[in-house]
Structure formats: structure tokens, C-alpha cells
N, C-alpha and C positions, 0 to 999 in steps of 0.2 A: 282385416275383414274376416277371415277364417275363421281367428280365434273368438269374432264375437257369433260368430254361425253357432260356433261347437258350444260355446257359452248357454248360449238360448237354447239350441240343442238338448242340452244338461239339464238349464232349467227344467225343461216341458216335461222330461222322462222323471226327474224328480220329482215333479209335482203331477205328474199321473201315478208315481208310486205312492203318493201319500194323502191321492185323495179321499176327500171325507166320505166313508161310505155310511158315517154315524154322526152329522154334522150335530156336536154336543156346544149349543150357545143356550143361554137360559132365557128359557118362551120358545123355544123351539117347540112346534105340536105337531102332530101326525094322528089323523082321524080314518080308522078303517072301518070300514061295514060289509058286513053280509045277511043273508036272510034271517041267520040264527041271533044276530046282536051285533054287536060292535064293540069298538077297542082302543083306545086312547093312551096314544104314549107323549108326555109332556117333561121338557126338559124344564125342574122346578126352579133353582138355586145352589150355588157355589156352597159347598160343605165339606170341610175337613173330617177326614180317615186318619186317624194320629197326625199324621205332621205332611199329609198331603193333600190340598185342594180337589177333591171331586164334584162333579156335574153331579146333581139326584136327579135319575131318568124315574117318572113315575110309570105303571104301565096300570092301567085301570080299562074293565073289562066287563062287560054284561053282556052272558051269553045263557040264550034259553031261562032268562029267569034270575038266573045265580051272576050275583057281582061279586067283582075280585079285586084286589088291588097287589100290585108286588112293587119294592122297591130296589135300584140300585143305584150305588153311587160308583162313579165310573172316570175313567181318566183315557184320553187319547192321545197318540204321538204319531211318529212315523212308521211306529211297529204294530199297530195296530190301539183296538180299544180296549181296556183292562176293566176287571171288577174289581174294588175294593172292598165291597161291600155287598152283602143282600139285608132284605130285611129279617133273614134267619141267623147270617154268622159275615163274620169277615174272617176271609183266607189269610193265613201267614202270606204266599208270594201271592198276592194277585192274577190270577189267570185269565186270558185273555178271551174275551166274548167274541171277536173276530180280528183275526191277525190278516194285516198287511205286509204288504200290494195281495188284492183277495185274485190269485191264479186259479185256474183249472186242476185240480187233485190236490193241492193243499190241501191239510188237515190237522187241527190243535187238538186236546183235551183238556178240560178245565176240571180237575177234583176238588170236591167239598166235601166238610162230614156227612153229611146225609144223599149226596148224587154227587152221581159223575157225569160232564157233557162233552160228546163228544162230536165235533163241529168236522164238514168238509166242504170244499168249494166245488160244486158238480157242475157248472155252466152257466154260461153266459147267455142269457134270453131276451127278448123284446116281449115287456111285459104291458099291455092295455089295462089301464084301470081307470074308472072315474074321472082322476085328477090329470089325465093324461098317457101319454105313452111314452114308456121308457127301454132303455138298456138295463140292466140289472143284473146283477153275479144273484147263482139261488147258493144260500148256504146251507145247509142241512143238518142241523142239532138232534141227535138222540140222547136224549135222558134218560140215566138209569138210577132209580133209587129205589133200593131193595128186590120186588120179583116185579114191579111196574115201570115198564119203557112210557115214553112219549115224542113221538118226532114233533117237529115242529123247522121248518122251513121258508129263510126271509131273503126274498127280494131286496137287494140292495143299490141302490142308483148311484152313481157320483153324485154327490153334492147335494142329493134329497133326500138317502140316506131308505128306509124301510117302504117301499111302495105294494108290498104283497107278505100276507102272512099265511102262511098255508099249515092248517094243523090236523093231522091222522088222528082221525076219533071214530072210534065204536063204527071201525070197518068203510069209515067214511072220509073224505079227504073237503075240510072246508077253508076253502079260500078268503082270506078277510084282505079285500083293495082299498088302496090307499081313496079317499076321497077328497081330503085337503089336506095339505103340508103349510102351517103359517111359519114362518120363520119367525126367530126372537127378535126385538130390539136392540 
């Protein structure tokens, strides 16, 4: 009896280290809004990076006017979730867009030719949006390419993955809430 305690035990802490905080299934969607626009990130189709299967996350974006689109293709394990891809370059090693189990002071950087990001896990919050109320880890990305920073800061749920996007602009701090999260097929 012990040893199926310690068993299951095992299991639960394993599978709180490795869960999904970037659930990558294709149809996956997550719809954020705030006053200034809104922002759609849609997991499209399975796509090979040389000789390895990647998720293509679209992130599509209309704010104040200006639409945007950016792409990556992406792969997740138990170390967290990787880029292989942007729509600007693919990196020799893959650097990792948020490493697991996402702790309290963690901290990666991902270099590319043109920017560098540099990601930390600050806290553990209860985040009310729209879609609901969550727990969420905030992680906090600074981007630097060239003399231009950009933060940018995502709410991350278990298992529903982005519920809050919060981005530092022109001395202003705008929050984009999840509104619906559809799961894929």
C-alpha cells in the first residue's frame, strides 16, 4: 500500500512539473480584448523545422488601427516550450519561450540575430478576466533589439495557457484579458 501512495505521489508532482502552461493542440484559440483592440493567438497546424514537427502558434493583432500578424513554430516537453522558428529567422539551438516547472525567480534568455529576450517568473497571481478567474504565474519578457526595449507580460494558467497580456507602451501599461479560450479538436 505505501508504495502505490508514493507511486501516485510521484505521479501528481510530475505532472504539476509539466503542466501545460502553453497547451500547443491544433485549434487551440485564445481571444484577448481591451479598449484599444484585440489579439488572437490560434494554434494553426503540425509543421516541420528540418527534421522536427512543430505547432505554428499564429499571434494576430489589431490595435489602435494597425494589424499585425507574427509567426512561430514551437515544440513543448517537460522542459518547457521551445521556438524553432519566427517568421523572421530560425535559431541554431532553439531557445526556450518559457521554461518549466515556471517557479518564482526563474529566469531564461532567448538570443536571436536581431533581439534578445529576456524572460523571469515574478509571481503567482489570481487573475479575473472575462473568461473567468484564474491562478496564473506573470512572466515578464524584455525585449531588446537595437536602442528599443519592449516589455511585455503573460499570465499563464495550467492547462489554459495565456489568460492576460499586459504590454508597457508610450508610458502606459495595457492589459489585453483573455475572453474565450476554444480548445482544438
Amino acid at each position: 500500500m505505501t508504495w502505490k501512495c508514493l507511486l501516485l505521489a510521484t505521479a501528481v508532482l510530475v505532472q504539476d512539473e509539466t503542466a501545460e502552461y502553453l497547451p500547443l493542440k491544433v485549434g487551440n484559440e485564445w481571444r484577448f480584448k481591451h479598449s484599444s483592440g484585440e489579439i488572437t493567438w490560434t494554434v494553426d497546424r503540425k509543421e516541420k523545422v528540418g527534421n522536427v514537427e512543430c505547432f505554428l502558434l499564429r499571434h494576430r493583432s489589431k490595435v489602435r488601427g494597425q494589424e499585425k500578424e507574427n509567426l512561430l513554430w514551437l515544440t513543448a516537453d517537460k522542459e518547457g516550450v521551445r521556438i524553432h522558428k519566427t517568421n523572421q529567422e530560425t535559431p541554431k539551438d532553439p531557445p526556450f519561450m518559457f521554461k518549466y516547472p515556471l517557479k518564482r525567480g526563474e529566469s531564461w534568455t532567448a538570443k536571436f540575430k536581431k533581439w534578445t529576450s529576456s524572460c523571469a517568473v515574478d509571481a503567482e497571481e489570481d487573475v479575473r478576466t472575462p473568461a473567468g478567474e484564474y491562478k496564473a504565474f506573470k512572466v515578464t519578457e524584455t525585449v531588446r533589439a537595437g536602442q528599443a526595449t519592449q516589455v511585455v507580460s503573460y499570465f499563464l494558467a495550467k492547462d489554459t495557457g495565456p489568460v492576460r497580456l499586459s504590454f508597457a507602451a508610450e508610458g502606459a501599461l495595457l492589459n489585453f484579458d483573455l475572453v474565450k479560450f476554444t480548445p482544438g479538436k
